[in-house]
N, C-alpha and C positions, 0 to 999 in steps of 0.2 A: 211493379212486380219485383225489379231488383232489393227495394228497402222491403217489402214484405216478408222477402226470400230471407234478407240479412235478420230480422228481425224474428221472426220465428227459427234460426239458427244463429241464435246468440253466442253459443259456447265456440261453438269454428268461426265464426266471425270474429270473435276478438282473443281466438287464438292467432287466425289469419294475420292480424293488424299487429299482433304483437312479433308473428314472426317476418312479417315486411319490417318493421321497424327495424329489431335487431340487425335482419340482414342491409339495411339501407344502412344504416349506422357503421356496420363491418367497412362496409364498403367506401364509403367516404372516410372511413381512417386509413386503407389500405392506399386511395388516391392521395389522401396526405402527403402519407408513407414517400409514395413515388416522389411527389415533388420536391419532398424534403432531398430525396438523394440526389434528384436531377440536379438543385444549387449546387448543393457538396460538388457533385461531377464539376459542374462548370468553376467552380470553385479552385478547382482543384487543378482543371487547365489550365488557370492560369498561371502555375507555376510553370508547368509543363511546357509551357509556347516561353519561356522566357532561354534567351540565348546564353549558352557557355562557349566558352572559349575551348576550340577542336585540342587544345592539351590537357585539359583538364577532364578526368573520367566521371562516368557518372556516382552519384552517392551510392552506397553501397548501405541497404537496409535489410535485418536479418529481424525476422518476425516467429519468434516462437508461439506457438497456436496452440494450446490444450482444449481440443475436440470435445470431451467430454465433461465442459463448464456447461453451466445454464442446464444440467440435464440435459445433456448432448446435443441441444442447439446451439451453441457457440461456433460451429464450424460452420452450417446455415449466415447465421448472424452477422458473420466475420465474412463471408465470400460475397454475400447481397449486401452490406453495406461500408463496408472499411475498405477491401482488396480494390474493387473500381477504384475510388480515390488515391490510394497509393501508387496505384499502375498510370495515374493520369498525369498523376505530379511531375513526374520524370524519374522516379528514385530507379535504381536495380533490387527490384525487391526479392526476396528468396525465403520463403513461409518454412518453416520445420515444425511439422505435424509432431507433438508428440502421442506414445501408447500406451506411458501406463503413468503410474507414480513414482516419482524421483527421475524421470528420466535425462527432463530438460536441466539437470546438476550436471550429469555424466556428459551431454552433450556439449556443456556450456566450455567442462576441459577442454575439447577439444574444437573450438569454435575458433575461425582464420579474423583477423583482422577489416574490421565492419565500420560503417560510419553511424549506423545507428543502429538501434536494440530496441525493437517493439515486443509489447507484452500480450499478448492477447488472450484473453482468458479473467479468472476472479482474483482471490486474495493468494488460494494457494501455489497458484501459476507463480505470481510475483514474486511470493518466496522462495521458490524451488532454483527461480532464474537469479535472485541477488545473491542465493546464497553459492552457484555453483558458480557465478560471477566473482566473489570476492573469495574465493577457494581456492583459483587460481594464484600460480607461482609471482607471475604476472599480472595481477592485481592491479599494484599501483598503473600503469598503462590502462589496462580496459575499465579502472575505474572512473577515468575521465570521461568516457564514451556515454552520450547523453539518452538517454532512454527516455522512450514512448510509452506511454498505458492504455490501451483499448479495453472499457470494461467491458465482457462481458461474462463471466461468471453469477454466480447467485452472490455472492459476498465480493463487492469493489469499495472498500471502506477508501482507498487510495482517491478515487475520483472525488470524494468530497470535497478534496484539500486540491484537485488540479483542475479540475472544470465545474460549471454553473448548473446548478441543480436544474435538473429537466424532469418531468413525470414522462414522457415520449422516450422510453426505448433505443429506437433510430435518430431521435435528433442528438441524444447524448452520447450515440456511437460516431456518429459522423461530427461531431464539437472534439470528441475528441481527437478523431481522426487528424482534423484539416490543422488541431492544434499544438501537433507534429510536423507539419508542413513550415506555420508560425516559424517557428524556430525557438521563440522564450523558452526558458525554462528558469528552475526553482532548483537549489540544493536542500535534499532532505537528509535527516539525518538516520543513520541507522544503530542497530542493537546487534553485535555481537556475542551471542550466548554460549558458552562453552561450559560442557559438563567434564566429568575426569576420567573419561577413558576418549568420547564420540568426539567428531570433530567441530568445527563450531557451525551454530547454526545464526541464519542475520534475519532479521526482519527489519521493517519500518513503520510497523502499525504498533506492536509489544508485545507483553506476555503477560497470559492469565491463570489464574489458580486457584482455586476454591470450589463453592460450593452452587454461585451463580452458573459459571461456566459449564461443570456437568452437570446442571437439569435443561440446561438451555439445549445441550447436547441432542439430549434424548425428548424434543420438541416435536420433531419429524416423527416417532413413533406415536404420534396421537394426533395425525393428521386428520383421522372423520370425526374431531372435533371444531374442524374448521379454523374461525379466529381463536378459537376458546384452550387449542394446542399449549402455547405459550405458557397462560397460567396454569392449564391440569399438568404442566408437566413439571414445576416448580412448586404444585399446589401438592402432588403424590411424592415429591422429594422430602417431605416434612415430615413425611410416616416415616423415615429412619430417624438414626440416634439422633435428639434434638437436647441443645444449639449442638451446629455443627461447627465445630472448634476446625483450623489448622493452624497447628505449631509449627513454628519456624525459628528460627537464628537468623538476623541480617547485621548483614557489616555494609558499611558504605562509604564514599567519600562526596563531599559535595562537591557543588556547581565549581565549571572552571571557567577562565575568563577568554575568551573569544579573540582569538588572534586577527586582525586584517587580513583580510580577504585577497589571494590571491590573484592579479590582474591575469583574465586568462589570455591576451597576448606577449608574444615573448617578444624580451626585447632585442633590437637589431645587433646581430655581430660585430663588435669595433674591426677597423681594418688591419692587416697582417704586422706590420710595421708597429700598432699599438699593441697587439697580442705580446709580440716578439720583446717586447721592451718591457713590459710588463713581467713577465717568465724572466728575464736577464735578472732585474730588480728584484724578484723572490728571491733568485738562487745568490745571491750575493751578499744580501742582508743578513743580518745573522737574529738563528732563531731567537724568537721571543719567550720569556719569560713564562712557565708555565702558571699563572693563577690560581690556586685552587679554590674550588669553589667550595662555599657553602650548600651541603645537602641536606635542604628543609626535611625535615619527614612528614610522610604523609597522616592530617590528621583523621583517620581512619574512628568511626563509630559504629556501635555494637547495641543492637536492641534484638531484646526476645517478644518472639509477636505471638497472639493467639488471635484470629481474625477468619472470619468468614470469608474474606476474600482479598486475595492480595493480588495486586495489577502493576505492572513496569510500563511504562509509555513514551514513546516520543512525541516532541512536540510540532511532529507534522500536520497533525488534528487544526491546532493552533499556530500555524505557522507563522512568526513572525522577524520579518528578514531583515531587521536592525537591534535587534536584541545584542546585550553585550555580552550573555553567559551563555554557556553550555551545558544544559542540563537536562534529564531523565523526569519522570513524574513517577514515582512510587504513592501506591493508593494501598495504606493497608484498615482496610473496612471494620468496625465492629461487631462483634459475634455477638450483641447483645441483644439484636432484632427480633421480632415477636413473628410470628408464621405468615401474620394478614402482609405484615412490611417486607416480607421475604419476597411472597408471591407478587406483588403491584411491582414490588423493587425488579424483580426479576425480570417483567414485562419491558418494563424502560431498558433495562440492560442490554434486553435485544438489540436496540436502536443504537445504542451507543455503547458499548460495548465496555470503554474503560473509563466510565463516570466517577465520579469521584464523591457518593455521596455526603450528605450534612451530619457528622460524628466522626468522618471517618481522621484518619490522621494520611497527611501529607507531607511528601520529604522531597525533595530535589537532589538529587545525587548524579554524579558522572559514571558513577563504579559502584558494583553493588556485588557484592558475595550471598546466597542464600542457601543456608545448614538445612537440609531436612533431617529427623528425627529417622532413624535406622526402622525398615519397615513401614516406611511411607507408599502408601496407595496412590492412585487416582494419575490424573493426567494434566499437563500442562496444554494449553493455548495459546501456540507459538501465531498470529498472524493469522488464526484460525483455523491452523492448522495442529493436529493430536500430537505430543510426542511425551513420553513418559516421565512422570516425573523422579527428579533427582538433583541433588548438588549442583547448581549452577555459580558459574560465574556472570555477569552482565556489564557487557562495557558498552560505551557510547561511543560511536563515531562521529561527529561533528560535521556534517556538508558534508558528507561522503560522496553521494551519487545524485549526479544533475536527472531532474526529469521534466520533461515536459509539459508544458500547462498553456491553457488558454490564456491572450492578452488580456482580457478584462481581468478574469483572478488575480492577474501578479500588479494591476495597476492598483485595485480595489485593497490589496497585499501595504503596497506602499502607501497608497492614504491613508490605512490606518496607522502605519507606522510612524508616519507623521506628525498623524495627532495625537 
C-alpha cells in the first residue's frame, strides 16, 4: 500500500525526497560547522593553559569589527566563530564595534597603546583602520604593531596573500583566527595616495580608474539577472560614448633598491662605564670634516596615457619576501578593445581585480604623480573603496606594516623564493 500510495503521488513524493535531501544536507554542513569550531576552541586552549610569568601582563588585543560587512552578518559571523577563540587564547581582548563610514579613522587617533590590532570585517574595514593608523602623529610607533585580518566582508582580497584558500566560510574564519595566535607574520607593503587639498589616503591592495571599475560598480543593480549581472552590466556600459578613452599625464620614478631588513630585536645596552667613555671621546675629538655630498637627481619620467583603464598595485597579490627592489605595478590597458573583449574582460576583472592584461603596457615605479585633465568625471577605486577622482600623488611604502599570516603560506612564501 505504501509504494502504491507513493506511486500514484508522484509529484509530492519527490518533492518530499527532494526536500529531506536538501534539509539532510543542511544539516550535516551545519554539524561540520560545529566541529570545525570545536578544534579551533580546543586549539586555541592550548595557548591559553600555557604559563606566564605573574610579572608580565596579559596581551593586550584591540579588534575593530564593522557590523555591517557581509551584508550585516559579520557581527553574527565574528561572535560564533573568531571571538570564542580569542577569549580561549588568553589575549585581553577588547572588540570596538564601529556605526557608520569612516569611523574606525577617528577612532584609530585616539586608540591607547595595544599589542595587537585585529581587523575584522572586508577590504573597506582594512582601509579605514591603516589609514587612520598611519594618520597618526605617532605613526612610526604604532606602525610597528602587528596586525590580524579576519575576513569577513563581501570583498577580503587581503586573505588571498595571508591564508590558504578554503570554499568553507568557517574553516577560513577560524585559519585565520588561530593564525594570529601563530604569531608569523609578513611585511606588506602599502600606497600612500595624496590628492592637493585631502589628506592622504593608504591602501594595500591599490587603485583603480577607468572604465572596467564603473561597470563593475553597478553589477549589484542587475541582480535578477543572477550570474548573468556581471556581464549585462559591462554589456549595457557599451551603449555610452564608445571607446571609452581616459586621458591622463603620468610622471614616475622607478624601482628603488631594497635596503637590509631590519633585525626586530634590539641590541643589549653596553655597560655605564662604556656609555661614559664613549660621550668623553665624542666631546673631545674635534669635529669632522663636513663632505658634501653629491645630489643625484631624481630621474623622473613623463608619459601621456589614453587607456581604458589604468591600475596602481602592490606587490602583496604576489608577495615575494626576497626580492631585492621595491616597486609598484602600474597597468595602463589599451583603449583599443572591441565591446565582445570589454564584456568577457570585464567578467575576469571581477576576480581579479588589477590584472594586467595581454597589450597592455607595464611600468614599475616607487612614485608616481597622475595629471587629470581639468573637468575630469568618474571615480577612483581606492582598495574598493569610492573616492573621487583627482590629481594624485602615489608613493610606496616598502614593509610598512607586519600582518599576520598562516605558517604554511609564509613557508610555501620562502620555497619559492628559493627557487
Amino acid at each position: 500500500k505504501v509504494f502504491r500510495t507513493l506511486r500514484n503521488h508522484w509529484k509530492k513524493t519527490t518533492f518530499g525526497v527532494c526536500l529531506l535531501s536538501w534539509g539532510g544536507s543542511w544539516l550535516y554542513g551545519k554539524h561540520c560547522d560545529n566541529l570545525l569550531r570545536r578544534a579551533a576552541c580546543q586549539e586555541a586552549q592550548a595557548f591559553g593553559n600555557q604559563p606566564i610569568p605573574s610579572s608580565m601582563p596579559l596581551k593586550k588585543a584591540t579588534v575593530f569589527l564593522n557590523p555591517a560587512a557581509c551584508k550585516g552578518k559579520a557581527r553574527n559571523l565574528f561572535e560564533k566563530n573568531a571571538a570564542p577563540i580569542l577569549h580561549l587564547s588568553g589575549l585581553d581582548v577588547t572588540v570596538v564595534k564601529t556605526d557608520y563610514e569612516g569611523q574606525a579613522k577617528k577612532l584609530l587617533e585616539l586608540m591607547e597603546n595595544t599589542d595587537l590590532i585585529i581587523i575584522a570585517g572586508g577590504d573597506g574595514t582594512v582601509q579605514e583602520v591603516i589609514t587612520g593608523l598611519l594618520r597618526r602623529a605617532d605613526e612610526a610607533v604604532f606602525s610597528k604593531i602587528p596586525i590580524g585580518f579576519i575576513p569577513l566582508g563581501k570583498n577580503c582580497t587581503l586573505s588571498h596573500t595571508l591564508y590558504p584558500e578554503s570554499t568553507n566560510q568557517v574553516q577560513h574564519i577560524t585559519n585565520a583566527t588561530l593564525a594570529i595566535l601563530k604569531g608569523e607574520t609578513v611585511p606588506l607593503d602599502v600606497l600612500q595616495i595624496k590628492g592637493e587639498k585631502e589628506q592622504p589616503v593608504f591602501a594595500v591592495t591599490g587603485l583603480r580608474w577607468g572604465s572596467y571599475r564603473d561597470a563593475g560598480v553597478k553589477a549589484s543593480k542587475y541582480w535578477y539577472l543572477g550570474p548573468l549581472k556581471t556581464k549585462a552590466a559591462h554589456f549595457f556600459s557599451t551603449f555610452k560614448e564608445w571607446p571609452q578613452k581616459h586621458q591622463a599625464a603620468l610622471t614616475y620614478l622607478g624601482p628603488t633598491e631594497r635596503p637590509p631588513e631590519e633585525p626586530e630585536e634590539k641590541p643589549t645596552r653596553p655597560p655605564l662605564y662604556v656609555r661614559l667613555y664613549r660621550r668623553l671621546r665624542l666631546y673631545w675629538s674635534s669635529p669632522p670634516k663636513e663632505i658634501p655630498k653629491e645630489v643625484s637627481p631624481e630621474d623622473w619620467e613623463e608619459l601621456n596615457l589614453s587607456t581604458i583603464e589604468l591600475s596602481i598595485a602592490t606587490r602583496n597579490r604576489q608577495l615575494d619576501l626576497m626580492r631585492t627592489e621595491d616597486f609598484m605595478d602600474i597597468c595602463i590597458e589599451a583603449d583599443t578593445v572591441t565591446k565582445g573583449q570589454f564584456v568577457n574582460r570585464g567578467s575576469q576583472k571581477m576576480d581579479d581585480p588589477h590584472m594586467c592584461p595581454e597589450g597592455s603596457q607595464c611600468i614599475q615605479a616607487s612614485r608616481c604623480i597622475l595629471q587629470l585633465p581639468e573637468g575630469t568625471e568618474g571615480s577612483f577605486g581606492i582598495d574598493n573603496e569610492e573616492y573621487e577622482a583627482m590629481p594624485v600623488e602615489v608613493k610606496l611604502l616598502p614593509r610598512k606594516l607586519r600582518f599576520f599570516c598562516d605558517p604554511r603560506v609564509r613557508d610555501q612564501m620562502l620555497r619559492a623564493a628559493v627557487q
